[in-house]
N, CA, C and O of each residue as an XYZ file, in Angstrom:
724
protein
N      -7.708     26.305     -0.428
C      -7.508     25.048     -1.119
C      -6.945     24.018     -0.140
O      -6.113     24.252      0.736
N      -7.574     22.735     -0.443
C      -6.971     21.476      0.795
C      -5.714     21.201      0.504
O      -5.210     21.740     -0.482
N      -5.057     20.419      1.206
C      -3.653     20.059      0.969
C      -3.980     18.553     -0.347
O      -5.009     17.878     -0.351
N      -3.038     18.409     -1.118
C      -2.688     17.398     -1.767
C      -1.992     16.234     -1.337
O      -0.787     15.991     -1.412
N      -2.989     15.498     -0.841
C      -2.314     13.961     -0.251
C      -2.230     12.798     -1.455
O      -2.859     12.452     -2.456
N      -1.255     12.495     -0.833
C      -1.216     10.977     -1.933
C      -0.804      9.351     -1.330
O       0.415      9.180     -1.363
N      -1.307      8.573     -0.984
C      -1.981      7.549     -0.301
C      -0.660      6.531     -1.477
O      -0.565      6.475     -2.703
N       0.116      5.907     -0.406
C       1.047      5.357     -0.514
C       0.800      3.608     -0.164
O       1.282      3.289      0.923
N       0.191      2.579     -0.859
C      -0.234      1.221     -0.178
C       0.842      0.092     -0.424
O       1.198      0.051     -1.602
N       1.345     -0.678      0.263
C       1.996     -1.728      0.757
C       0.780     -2.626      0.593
O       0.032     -2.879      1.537
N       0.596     -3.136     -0.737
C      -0.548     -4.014     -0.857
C      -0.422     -5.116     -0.436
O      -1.339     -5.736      0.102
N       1.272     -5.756     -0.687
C       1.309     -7.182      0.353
C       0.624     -7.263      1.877
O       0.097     -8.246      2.397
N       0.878     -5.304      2.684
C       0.753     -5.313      3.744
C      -0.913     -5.247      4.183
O      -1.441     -5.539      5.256
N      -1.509     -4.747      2.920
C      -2.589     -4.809      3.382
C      -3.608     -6.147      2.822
O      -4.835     -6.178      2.913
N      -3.000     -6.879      2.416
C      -3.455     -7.851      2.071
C      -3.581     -8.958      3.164
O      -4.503     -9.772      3.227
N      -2.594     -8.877      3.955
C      -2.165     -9.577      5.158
C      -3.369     -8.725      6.439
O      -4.255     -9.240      7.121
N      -2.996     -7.554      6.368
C      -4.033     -7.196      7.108
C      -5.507     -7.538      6.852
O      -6.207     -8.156      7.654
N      -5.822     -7.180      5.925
C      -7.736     -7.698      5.276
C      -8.134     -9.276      5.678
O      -9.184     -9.832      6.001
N      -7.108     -9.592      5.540
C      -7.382    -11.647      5.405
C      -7.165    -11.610      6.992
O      -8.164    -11.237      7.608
N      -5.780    -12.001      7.945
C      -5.894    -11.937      9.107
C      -6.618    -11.434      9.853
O      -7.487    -12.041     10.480
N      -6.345     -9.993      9.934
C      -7.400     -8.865     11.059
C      -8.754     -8.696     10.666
O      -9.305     -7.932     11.457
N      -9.653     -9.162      9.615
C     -10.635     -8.640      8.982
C     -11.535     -9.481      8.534
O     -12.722     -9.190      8.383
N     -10.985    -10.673      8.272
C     -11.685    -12.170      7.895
C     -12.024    -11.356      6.159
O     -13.194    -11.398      5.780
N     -10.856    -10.598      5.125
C     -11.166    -10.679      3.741
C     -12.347    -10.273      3.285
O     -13.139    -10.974      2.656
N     -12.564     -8.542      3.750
C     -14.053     -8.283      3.035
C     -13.359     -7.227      2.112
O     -12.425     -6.473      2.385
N     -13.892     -7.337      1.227
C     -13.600     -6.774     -0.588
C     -13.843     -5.414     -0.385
O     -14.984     -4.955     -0.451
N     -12.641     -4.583     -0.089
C     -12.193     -3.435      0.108
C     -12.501     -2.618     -1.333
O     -12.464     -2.776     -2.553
N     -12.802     -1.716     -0.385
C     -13.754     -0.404     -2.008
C     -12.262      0.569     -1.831
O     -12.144      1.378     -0.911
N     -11.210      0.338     -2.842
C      -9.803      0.677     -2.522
C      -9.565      2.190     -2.606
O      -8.587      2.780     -2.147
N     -11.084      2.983     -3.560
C     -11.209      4.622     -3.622
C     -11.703      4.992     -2.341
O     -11.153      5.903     -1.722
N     -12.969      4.207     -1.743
C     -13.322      4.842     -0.737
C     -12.445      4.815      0.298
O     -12.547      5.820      1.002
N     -11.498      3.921      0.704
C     -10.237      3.467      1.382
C      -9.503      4.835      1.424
O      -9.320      5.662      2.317
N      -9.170      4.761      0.173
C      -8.231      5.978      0.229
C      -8.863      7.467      0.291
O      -8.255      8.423      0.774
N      -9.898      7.524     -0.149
C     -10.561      9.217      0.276
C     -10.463      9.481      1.842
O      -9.976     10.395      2.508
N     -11.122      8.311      2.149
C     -11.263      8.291      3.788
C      -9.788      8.355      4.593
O      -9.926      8.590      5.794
N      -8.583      8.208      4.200
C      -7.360      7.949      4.213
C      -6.780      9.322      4.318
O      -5.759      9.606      4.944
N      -7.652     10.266      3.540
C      -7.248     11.557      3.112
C      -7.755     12.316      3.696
O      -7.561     13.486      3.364
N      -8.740     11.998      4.962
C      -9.684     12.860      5.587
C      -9.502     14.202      5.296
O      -8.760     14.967      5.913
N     -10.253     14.491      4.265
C     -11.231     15.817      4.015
C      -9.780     16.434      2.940
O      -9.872     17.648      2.752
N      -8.997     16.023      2.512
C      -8.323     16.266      1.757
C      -7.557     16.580      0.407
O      -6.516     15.923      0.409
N      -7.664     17.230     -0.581
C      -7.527     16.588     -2.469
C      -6.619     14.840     -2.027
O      -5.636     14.678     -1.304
N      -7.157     14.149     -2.532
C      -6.047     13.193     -3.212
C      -5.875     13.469     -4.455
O      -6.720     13.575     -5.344
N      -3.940     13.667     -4.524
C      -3.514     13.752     -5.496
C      -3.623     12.328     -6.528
O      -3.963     12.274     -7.709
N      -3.190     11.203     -5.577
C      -3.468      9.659     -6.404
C      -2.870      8.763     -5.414
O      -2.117      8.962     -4.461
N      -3.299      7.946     -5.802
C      -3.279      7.030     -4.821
C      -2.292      5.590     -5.293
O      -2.675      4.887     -6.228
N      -1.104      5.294     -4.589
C      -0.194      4.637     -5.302
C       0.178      2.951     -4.738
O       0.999      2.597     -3.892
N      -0.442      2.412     -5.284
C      -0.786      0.144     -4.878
C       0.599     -0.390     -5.683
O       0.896     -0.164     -6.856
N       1.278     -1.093     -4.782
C       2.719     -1.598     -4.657
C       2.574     -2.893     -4.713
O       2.184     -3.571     -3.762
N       2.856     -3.301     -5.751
C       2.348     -5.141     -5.203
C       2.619     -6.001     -6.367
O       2.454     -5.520     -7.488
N       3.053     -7.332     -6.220
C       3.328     -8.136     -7.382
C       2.469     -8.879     -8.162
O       1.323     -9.068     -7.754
N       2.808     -9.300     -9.140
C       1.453    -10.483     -9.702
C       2.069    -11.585     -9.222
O       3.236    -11.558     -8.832
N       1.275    -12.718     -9.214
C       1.365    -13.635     -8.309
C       2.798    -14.834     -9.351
O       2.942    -14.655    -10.560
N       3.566    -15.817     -8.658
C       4.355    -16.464     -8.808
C       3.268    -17.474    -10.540
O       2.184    -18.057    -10.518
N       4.133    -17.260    -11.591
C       4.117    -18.164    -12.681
C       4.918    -19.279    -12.633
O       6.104    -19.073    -12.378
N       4.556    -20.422    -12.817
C       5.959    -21.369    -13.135
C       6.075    -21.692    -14.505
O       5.034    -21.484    -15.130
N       7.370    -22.300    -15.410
C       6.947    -22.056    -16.573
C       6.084    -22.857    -17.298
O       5.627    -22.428    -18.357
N       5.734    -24.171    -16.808
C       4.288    -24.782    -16.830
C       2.753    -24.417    -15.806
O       2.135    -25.263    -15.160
N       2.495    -23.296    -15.882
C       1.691    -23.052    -14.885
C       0.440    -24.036    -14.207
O      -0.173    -24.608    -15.108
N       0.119    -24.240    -13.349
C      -0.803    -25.324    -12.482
C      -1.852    -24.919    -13.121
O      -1.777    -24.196    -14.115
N      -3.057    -25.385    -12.565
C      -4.741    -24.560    -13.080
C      -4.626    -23.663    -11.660
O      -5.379    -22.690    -11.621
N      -3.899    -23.852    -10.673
C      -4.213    -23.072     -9.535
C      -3.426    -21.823    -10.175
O      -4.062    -20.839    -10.556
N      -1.905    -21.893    -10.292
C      -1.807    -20.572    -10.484
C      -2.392    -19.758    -11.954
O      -2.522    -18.563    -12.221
N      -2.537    -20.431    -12.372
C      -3.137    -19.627    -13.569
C      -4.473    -19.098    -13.546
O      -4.816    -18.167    -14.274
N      -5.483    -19.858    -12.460
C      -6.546    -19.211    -11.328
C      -6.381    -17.776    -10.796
O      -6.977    -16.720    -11.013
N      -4.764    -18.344     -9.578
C      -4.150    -16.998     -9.085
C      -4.093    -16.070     -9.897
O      -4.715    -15.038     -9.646
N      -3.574    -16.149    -10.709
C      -3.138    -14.981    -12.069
C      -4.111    -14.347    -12.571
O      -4.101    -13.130    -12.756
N      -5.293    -15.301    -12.915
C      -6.406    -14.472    -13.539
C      -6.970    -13.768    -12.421
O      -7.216    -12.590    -12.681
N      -7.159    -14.019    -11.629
C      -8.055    -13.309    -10.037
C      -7.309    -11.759     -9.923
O      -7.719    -10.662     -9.541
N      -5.926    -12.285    -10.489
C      -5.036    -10.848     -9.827
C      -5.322    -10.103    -10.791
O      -5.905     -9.033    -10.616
N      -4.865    -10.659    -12.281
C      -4.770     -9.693    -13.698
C      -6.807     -8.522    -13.254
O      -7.086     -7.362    -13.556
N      -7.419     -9.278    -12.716
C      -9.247     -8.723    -12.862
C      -9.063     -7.678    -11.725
O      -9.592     -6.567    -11.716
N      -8.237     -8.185    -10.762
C      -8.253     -6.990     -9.708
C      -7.215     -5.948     -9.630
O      -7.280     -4.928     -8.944
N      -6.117     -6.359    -10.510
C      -5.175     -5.047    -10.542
C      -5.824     -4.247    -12.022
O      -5.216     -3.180    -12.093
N      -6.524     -4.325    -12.864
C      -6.984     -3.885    -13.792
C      -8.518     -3.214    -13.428
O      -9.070     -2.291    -14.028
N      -8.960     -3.885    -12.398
C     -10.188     -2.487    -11.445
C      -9.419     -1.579    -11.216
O      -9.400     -0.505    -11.818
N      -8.672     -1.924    -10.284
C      -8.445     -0.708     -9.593
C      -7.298      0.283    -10.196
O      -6.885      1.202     -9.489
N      -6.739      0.063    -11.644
C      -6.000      0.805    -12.196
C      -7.177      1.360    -13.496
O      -6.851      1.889    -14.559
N      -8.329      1.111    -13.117
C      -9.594      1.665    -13.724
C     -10.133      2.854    -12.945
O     -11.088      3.461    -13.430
N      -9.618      3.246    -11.785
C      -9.592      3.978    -10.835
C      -9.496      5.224    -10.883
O      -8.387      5.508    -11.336
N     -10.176      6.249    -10.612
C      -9.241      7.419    -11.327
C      -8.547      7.938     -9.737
O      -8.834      7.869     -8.542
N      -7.304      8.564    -10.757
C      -6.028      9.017     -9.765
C      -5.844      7.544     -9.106
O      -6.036      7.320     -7.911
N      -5.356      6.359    -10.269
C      -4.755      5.315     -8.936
C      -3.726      4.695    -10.079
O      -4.089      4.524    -11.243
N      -2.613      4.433     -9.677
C      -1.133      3.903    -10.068
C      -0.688      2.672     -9.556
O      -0.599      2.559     -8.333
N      -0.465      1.960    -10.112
C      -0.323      0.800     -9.667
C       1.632     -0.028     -9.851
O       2.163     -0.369    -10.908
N       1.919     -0.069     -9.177
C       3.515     -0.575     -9.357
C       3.827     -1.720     -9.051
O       3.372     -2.037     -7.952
N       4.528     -2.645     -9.646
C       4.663     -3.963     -9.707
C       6.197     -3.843     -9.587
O       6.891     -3.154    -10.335
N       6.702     -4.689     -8.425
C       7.924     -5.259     -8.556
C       7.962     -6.428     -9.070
O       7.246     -6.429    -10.072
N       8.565     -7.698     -8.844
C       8.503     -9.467     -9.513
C       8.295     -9.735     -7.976
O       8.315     -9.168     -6.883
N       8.104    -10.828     -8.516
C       8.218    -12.449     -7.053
C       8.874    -12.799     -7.328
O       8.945    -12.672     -8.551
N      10.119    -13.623     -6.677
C      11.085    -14.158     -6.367
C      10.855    -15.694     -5.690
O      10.504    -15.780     -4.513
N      11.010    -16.537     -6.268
C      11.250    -18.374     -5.660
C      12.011    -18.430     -4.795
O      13.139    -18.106     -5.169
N      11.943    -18.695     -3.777
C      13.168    -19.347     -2.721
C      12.831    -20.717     -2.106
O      11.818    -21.402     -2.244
N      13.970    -20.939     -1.376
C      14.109    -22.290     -1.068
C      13.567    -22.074      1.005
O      13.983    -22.728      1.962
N      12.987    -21.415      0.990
C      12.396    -21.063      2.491
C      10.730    -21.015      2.847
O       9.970    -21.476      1.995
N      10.279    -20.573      3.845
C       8.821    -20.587      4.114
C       8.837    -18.905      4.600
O       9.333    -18.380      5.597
N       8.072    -18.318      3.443
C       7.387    -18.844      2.538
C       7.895    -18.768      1.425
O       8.827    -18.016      1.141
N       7.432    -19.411      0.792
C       8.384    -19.921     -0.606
C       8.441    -18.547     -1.893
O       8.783    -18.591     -3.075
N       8.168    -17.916     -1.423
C       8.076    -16.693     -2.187
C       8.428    -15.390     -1.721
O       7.921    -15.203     -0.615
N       9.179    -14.292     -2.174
C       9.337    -12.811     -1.345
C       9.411    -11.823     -2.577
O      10.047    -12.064     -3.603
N       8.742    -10.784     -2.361
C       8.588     -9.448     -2.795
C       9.930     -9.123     -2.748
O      10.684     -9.115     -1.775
N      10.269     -8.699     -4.582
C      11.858     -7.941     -4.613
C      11.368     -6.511     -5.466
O      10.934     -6.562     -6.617
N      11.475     -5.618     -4.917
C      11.672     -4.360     -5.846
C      10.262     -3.274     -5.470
O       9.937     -2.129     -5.786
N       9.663     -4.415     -4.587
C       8.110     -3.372     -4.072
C       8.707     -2.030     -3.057
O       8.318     -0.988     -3.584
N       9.255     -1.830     -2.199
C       9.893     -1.037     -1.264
C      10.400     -0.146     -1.823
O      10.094      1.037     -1.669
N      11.711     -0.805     -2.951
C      12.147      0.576     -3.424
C      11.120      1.582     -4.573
O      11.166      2.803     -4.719
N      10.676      1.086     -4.924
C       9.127      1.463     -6.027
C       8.702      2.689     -4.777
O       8.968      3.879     -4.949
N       8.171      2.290     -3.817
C       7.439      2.824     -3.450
C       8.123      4.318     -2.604
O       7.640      5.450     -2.567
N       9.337      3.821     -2.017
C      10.279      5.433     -1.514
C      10.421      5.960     -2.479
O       9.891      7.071     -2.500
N      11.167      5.533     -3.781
C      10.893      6.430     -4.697
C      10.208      7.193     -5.020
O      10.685      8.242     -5.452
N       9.259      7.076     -4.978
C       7.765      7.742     -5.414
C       7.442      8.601     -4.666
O       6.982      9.668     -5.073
N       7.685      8.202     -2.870
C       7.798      8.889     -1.903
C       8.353     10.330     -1.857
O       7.869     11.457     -1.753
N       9.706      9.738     -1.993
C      10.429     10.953     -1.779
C      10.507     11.631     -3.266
O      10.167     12.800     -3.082
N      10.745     11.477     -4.408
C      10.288     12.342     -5.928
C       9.467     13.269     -5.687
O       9.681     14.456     -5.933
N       8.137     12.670     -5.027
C       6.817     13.621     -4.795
C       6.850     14.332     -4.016
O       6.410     15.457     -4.250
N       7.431     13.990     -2.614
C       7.980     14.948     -1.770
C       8.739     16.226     -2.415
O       8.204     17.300     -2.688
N       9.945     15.921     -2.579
C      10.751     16.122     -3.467
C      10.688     17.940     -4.539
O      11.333     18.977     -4.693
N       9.639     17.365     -4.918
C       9.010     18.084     -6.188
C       8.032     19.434     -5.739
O       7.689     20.461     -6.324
N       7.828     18.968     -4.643
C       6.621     19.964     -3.445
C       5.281     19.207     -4.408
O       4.391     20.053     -4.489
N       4.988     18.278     -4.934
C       3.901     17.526     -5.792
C       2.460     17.753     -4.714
O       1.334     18.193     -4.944
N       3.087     17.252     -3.534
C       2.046     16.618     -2.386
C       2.645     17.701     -0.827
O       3.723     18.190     -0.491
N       1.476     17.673     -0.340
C       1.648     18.421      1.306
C       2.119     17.214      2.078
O       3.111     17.118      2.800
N       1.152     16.261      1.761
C       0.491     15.002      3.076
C       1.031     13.491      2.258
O       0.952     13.382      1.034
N       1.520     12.502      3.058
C       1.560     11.294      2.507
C       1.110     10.357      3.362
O       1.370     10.317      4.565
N       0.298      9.450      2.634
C      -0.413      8.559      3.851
C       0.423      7.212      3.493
O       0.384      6.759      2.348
N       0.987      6.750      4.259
C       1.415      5.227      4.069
C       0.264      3.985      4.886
O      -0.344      3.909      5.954
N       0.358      3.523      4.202
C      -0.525      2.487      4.456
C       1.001      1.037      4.717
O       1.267      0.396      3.701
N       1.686      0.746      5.815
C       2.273     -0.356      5.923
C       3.143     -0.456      7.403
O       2.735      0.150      8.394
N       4.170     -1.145      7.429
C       4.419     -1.404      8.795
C       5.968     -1.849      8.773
O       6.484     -2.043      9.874
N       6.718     -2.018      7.677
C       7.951     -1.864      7.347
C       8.923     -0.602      7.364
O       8.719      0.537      6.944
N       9.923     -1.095      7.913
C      11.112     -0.140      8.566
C      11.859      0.238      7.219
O      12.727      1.102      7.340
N      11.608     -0.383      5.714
C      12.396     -0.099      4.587
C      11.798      0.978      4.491
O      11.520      0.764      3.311
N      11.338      1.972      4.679
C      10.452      3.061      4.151
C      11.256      4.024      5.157
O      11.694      4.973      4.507
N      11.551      4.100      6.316
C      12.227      4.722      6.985
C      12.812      5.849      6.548
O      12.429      6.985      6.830
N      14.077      5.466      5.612
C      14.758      6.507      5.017
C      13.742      7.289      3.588
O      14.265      8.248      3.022
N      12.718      6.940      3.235
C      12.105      7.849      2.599
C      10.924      8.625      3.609
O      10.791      9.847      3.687
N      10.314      7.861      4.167
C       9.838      9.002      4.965
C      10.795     10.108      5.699
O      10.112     10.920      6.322
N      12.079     10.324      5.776
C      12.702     11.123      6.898
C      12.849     11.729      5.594
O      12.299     12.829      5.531
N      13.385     11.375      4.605
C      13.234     12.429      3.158
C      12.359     13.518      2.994
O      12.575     14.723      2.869
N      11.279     12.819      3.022
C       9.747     13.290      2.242
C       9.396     14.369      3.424
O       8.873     15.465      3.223
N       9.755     13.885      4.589
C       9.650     15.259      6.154
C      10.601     16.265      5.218
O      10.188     17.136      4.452
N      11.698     15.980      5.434
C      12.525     17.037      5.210
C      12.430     17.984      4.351
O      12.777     19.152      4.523
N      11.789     17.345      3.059
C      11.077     18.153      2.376
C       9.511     18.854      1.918
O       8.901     19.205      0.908
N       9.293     18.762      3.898
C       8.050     19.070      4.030
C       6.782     18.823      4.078
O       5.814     19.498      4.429
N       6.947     17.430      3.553
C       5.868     16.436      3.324
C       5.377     16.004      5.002
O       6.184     15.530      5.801
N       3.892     16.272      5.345
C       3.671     15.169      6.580
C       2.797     14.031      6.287
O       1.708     13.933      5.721
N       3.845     12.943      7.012
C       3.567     11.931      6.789
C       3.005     10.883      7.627
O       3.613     10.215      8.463
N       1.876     10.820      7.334
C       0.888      9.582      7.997
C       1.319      7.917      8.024
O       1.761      7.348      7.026
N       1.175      7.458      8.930
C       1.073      5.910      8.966
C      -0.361      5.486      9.334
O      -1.035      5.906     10.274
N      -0.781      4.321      8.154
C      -1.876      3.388      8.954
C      -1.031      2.013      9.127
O      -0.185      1.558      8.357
N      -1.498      1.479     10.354
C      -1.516      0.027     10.265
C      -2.380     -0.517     10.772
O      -3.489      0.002     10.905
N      -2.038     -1.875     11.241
C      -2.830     -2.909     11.800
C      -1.823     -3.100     13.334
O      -0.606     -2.914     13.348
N      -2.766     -3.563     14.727
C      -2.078     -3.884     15.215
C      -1.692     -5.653     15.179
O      -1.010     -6.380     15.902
N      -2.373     -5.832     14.161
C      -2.549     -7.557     14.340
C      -1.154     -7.924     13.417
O      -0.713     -9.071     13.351
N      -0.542     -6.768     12.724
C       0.637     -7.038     11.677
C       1.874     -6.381     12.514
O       1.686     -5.548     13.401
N       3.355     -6.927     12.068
C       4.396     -6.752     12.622
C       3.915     -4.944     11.856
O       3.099     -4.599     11.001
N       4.964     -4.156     12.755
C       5.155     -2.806     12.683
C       5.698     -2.711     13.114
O       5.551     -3.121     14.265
N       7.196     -1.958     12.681
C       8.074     -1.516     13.089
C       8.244     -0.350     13.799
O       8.209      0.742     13.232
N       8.441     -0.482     15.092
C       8.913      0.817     15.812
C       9.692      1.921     15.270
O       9.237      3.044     15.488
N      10.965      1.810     14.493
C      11.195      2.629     13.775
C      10.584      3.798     13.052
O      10.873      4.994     13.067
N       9.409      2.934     12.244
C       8.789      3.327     11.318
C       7.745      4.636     11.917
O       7.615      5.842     11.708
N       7.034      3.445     12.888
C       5.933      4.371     13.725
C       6.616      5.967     14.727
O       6.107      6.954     15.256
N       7.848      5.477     14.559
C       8.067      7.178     15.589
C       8.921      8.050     14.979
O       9.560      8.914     15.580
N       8.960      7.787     13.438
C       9.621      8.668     12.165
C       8.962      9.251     11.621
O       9.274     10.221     10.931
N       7.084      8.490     11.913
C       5.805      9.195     11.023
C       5.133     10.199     11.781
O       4.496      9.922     12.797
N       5.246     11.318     11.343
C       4.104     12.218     11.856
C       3.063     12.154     13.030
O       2.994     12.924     13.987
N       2.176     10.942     12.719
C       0.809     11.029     12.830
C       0.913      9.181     12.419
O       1.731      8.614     11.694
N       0.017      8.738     13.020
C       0.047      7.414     13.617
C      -1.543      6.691     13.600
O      -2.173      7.404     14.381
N      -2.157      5.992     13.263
C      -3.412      5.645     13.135
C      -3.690      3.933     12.898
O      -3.083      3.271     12.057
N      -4.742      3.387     13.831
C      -4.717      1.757     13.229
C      -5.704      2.011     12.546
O      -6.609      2.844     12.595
N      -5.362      1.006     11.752
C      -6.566      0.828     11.067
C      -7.994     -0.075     11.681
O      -7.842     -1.282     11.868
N      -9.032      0.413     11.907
C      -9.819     -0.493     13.211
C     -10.948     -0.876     12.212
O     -11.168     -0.281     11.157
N     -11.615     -1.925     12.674
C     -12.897     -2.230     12.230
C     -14.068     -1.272     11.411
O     -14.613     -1.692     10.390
N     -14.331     -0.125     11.916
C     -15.021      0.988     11.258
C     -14.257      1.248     10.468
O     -14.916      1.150      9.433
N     -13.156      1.563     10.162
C     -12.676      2.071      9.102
C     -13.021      1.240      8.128
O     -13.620      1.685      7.150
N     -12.629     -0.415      8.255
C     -12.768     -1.239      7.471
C     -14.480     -1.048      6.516
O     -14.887     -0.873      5.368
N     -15.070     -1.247      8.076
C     -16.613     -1.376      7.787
C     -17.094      0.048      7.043
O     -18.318      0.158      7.123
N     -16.515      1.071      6.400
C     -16.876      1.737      6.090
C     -16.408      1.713      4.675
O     -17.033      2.139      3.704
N     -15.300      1.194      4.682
C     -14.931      0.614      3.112
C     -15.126     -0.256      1.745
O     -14.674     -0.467      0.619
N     -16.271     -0.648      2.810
C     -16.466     -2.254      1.974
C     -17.019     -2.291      1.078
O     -17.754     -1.305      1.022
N     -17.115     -2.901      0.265
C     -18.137     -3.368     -1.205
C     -19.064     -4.088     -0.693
O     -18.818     -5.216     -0.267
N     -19.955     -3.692     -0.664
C     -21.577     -4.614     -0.137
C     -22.247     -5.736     -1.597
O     -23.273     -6.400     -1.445
């Protein structure tokens, strides 16, 4: 029997990656993650990410934003084996005028629980943030090996990259093998 991986996404992070490194081609987010799992069960596959900023009179733009998101977080939680976790957005008075509160801890949680539990062998993270740190050294400890993808075109934390297992960019073929045609 294969090991049970479960594909961990930093959707802000890969959102940043697709648009920058990729020029935004409409990621097939199952085939993403099978391929993620090379040759592996995925147990499920777990998308971290907010709905987009409401104001309490909403613009036609964000209420655009909103509908675009509500159609695409409702595919892919049409998904089978895929979970989807929402922290809020947060307003600030900085650039950019908006920051992710509660996505990070969502996602160690989940991390290390599953670890934790012996749920999963393998965890693939998909991101490039050093907040994950202390759940990946968890999720080792309890046996879990744990993968990183990134981008090199996105900040990545050194930390991060020499706490993970196993280390991988994410390159063009991968992309090009993901795509929705």
């Amino acid at each position: 029997m294969s090991d049970k991986t479960a594909v961990f996404i930093d959707n802000g992070y890969l959102a940043k990656v697709l648009k920058y490194d990729f020029n935004e081609p409409k990621l097939d987010y199952r085939a993403f993650s099978d391929l993620l799992c090379g040759g592996c069960e995925r147990f499920r596959t777990y998308v971290y990410d907010c709905p987009p900023y409401q104001s309490p009179y909403p613009t036609e733009s964000e209420k655009k934003r909103k509908s675009d998101s509500d159609r695409f977080f409702t595919a892919l939680d049409r998904l089978p084996r895929f979970e989807i976790r929402f922290g809020r957005l947060r307003k600030t008075n900085s650039t950019p005028p908006f920051e992710q509160k509660g996505v990070d801890v969502l996602l160690s949680v989940d991390l290390v629980r599953l670890g934790s539990s012996n749920r999963i062998d393998k965890a693939v993270l998909v991101s490039g943030d050093s907040d994950f740190v202390p759940a990946v050294r968890a999720a080792k400890d309890a046996g879990v090996i744990v993968e990183l993808y990134y981008s090199k075109g996105q900040n990545l934390s050194n930390e991060l990259c020499q706490i993970c297992d196993d280390r991988f960019v994410i390159t063009h073929d991968t992309i090009d093998k993901c795509t929705l045609k």
